[in-house]
C-alpha positions as CSV (number, residue, x, y, z in Angstrom):
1,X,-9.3,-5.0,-19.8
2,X,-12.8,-5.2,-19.4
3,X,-16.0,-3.9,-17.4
4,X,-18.2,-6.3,-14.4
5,X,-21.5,-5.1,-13.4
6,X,-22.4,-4.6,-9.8
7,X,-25.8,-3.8,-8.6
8,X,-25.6,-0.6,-7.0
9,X,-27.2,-2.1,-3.7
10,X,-27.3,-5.5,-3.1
11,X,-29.9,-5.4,-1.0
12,X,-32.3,-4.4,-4.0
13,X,-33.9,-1.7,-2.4
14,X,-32.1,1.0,-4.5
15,X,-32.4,0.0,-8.2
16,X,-28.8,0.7,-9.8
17,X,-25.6,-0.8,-11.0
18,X,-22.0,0.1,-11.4
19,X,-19.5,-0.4,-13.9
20,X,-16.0,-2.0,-12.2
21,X,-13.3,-1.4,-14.9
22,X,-11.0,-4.3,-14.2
23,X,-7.3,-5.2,-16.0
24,X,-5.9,-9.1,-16.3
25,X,-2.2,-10.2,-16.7
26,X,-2.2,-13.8,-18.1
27,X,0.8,-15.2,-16.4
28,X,4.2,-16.4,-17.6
29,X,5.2,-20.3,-16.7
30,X,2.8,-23.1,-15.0
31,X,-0.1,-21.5,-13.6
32,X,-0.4,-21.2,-9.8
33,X,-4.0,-19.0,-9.5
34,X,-5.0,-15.7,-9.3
35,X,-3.6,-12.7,-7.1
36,X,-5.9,-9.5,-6.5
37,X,-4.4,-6.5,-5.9
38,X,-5.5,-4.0,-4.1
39,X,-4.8,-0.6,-3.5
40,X,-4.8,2.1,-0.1
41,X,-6.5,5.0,0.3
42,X,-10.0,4.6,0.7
43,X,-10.4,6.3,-2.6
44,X,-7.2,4.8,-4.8
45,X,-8.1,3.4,-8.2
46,X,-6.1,0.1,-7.8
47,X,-5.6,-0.2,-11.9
48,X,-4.2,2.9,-12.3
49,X,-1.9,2.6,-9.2
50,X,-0.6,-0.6,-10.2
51,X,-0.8,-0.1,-14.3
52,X,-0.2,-3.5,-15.5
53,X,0.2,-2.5,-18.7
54,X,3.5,-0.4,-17.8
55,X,4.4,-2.4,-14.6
56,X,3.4,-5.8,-15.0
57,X,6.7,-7.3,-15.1
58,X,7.8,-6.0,-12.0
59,X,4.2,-7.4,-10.4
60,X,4.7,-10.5,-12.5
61,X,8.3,-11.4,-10.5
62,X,6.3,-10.5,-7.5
63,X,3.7,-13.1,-8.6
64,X,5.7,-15.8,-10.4
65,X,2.5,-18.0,-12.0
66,X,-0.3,-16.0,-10.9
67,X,-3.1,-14.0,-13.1
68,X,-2.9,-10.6,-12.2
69,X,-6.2,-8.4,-11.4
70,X,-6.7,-5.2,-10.6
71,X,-9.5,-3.0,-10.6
72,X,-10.8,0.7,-10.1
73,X,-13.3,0.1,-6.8
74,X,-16.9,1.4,-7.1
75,X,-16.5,5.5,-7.4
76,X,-12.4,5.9,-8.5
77,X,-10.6,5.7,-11.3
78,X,-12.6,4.4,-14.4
79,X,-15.4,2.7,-12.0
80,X,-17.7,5.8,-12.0
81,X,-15.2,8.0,-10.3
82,X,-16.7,10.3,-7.4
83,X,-16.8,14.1,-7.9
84,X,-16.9,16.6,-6.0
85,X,-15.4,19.9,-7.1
86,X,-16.1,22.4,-4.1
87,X,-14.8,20.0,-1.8
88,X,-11.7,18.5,-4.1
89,X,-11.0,22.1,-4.9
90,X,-10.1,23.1,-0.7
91,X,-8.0,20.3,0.2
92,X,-6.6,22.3,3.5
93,X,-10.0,24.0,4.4
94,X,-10.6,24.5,8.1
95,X,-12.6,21.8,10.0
96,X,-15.7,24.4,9.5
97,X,-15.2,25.0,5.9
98,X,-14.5,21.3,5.8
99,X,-17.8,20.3,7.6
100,X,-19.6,22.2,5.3
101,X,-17.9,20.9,1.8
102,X,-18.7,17.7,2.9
103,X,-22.0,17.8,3.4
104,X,-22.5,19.7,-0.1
105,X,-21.1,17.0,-1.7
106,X,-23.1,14.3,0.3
107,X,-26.3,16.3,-1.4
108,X,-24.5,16.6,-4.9
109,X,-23.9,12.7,-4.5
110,X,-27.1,12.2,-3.3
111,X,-28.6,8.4,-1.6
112,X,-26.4,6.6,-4.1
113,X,-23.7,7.5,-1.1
114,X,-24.6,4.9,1.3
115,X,-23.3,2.4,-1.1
116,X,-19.8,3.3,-1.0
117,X,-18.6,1.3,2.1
118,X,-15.7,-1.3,2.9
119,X,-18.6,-3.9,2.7
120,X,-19.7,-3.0,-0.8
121,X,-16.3,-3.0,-2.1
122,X,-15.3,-6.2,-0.8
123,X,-18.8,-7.6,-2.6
124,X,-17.4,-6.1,-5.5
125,X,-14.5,-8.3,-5.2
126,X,-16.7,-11.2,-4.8
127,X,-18.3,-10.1,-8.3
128,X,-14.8,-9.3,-10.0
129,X,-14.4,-13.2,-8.3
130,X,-17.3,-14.7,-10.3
131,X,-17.0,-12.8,-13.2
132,X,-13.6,-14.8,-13.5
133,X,-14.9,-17.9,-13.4
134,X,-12.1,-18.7,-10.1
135,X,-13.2,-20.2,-6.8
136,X,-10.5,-18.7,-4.6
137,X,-8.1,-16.1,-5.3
138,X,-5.3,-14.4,-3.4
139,X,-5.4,-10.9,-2.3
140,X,-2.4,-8.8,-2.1
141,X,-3.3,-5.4,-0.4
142,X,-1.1,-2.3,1.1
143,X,-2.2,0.5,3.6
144,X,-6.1,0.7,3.5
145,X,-6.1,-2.2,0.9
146,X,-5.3,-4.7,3.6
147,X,-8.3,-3.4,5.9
148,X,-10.1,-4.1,2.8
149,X,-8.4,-7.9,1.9
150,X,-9.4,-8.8,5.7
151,X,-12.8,-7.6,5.3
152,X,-13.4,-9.7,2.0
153,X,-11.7,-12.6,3.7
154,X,-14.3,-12.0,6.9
155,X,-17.2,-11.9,4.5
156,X,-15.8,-14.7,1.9
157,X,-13.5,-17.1,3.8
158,X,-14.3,-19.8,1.9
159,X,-12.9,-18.0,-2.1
160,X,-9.3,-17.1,-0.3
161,X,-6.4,-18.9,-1.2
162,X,-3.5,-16.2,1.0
163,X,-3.7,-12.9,1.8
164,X,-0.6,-10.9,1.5
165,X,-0.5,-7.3,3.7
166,X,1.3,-4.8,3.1
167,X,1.3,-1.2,5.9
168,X,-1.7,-2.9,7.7
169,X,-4.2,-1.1,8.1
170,X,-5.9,-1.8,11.6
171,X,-9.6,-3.0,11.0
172,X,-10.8,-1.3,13.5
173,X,-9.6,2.1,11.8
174,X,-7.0,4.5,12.9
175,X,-5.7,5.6,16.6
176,X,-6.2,9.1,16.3
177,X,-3.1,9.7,18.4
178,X,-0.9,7.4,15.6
179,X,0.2,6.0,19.2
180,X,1.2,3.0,16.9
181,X,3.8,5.1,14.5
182,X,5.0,6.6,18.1
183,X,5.6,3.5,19.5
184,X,7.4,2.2,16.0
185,X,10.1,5.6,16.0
186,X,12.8,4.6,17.6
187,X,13.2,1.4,15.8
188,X,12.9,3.3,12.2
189,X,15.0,5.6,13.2
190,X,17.8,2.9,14.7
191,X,17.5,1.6,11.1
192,X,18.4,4.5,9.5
193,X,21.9,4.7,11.3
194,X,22.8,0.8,12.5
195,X,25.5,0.2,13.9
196,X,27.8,3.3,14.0
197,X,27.3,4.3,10.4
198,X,26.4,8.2,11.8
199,X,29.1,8.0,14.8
200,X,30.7,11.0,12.8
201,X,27.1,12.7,13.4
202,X,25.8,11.4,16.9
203,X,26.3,8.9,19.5
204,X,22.5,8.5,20.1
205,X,20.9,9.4,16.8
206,X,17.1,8.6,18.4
207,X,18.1,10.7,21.6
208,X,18.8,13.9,19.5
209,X,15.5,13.2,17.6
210,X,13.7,12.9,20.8
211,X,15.4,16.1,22.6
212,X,14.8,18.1,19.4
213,X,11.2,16.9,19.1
214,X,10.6,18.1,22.8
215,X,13.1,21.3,22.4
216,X,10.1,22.5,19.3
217,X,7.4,21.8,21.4
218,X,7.9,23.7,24.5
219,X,9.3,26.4,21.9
């Protein structure tokens, strides 16, 4: 375990750094490189979600040869972790309410805030990079982690060796209709009963789903 230092702002307009805590896993066998991993949210601490230390042999025989990293990004976890206790405090609060926690904590937070992007946490990949003394690495992600992965691999083609992306995330952000997950039911739902595994049930386990779904709305 150890800490890098990131300037707050890389632009050096806002003077500032942050502390990333990061965890290594030497590998077992003949070296192969180095695999990132990186968490979903926005706002998961990736070494606490993956906790090497508890679950590195079930990363390791995901990662046959590679050096594990994962770190807390900028604001979670042990990387100067974001607080604020109004808003954490409401997690159901109306859209009002909501508006108005939010922008109580944008003034408890204060300027530092605008440094909390997808592009400054991808930099602070870059920096974890460095501080490793490793030209490329590989970058496992899942759900908002691969939105991240892509945007590093965007901004630093040239340090990637694969990425590896799991529940994509689209870059572009989310449909707000999830007309994605609508399109993708009837195939999860097939899965859950192949063949005629729930024949004893239903004959058409995604047509009761669907006439139920439509029998709660219009009642």
């Amino acid at each position: 375990c150890a800490t890098v230092t990131a300037p707050l702002d890389r632009t050096g307009s806002t003077p500032g750094t942050v502390s990333l805590y990061v965890e290594r896993l030497a590998p077992l066998g003949t070296p192969r490189g180095v695999m990132v991993l990186v968490a979903g949210g926005p706002g998961q601490a990736s070494a606490h979600a993956f906790d090497l230390a508890n679950q590195g042999t079930f990363f390791r025989d995901q990662f046959p040869g590679y050096t594990l990293i994962a770190f807390d990004p900028r604001g979670t976890g042990k990387s100067g972790v974001l607080r604020c206790p109004e808003l954490q405090a409401e997690p159901s609060a109306s859209p009002a309410r909501a508006q108005a926690l939010v922008a109580t904590c944008a003034t408890e937070i204060g300027p530092a805030r605008s440094f909390y992007s997808t592009r400054d946490h991808a930099d602070d990949i870059d920096s974890v990079r460095q501080a490793l003394g490793v030209d490329k690495i590989g970058l496992w992600g899942t759900s908002y982690g691969t939105q991240l992965s892509v945007a590093y691999a965007l901004t630093y083609p040239s340090h990637v060796d694969r990425l590896l992306l799991n529940s994509v995330a689209d870059a572009a952000g989310r449909d707000p209709f999830a007309l994605d997950d609508l399109r993708e039911m009837p195939k999860g739902l097939a899965e859950i009963c192949p063949g005629t595994s729930c024949s004893t049930a239903t004959s058409n386990f995604v047509g009761e789903v669907v006439t139920l779904a439509n029998r709660l709305a219009a009642r």
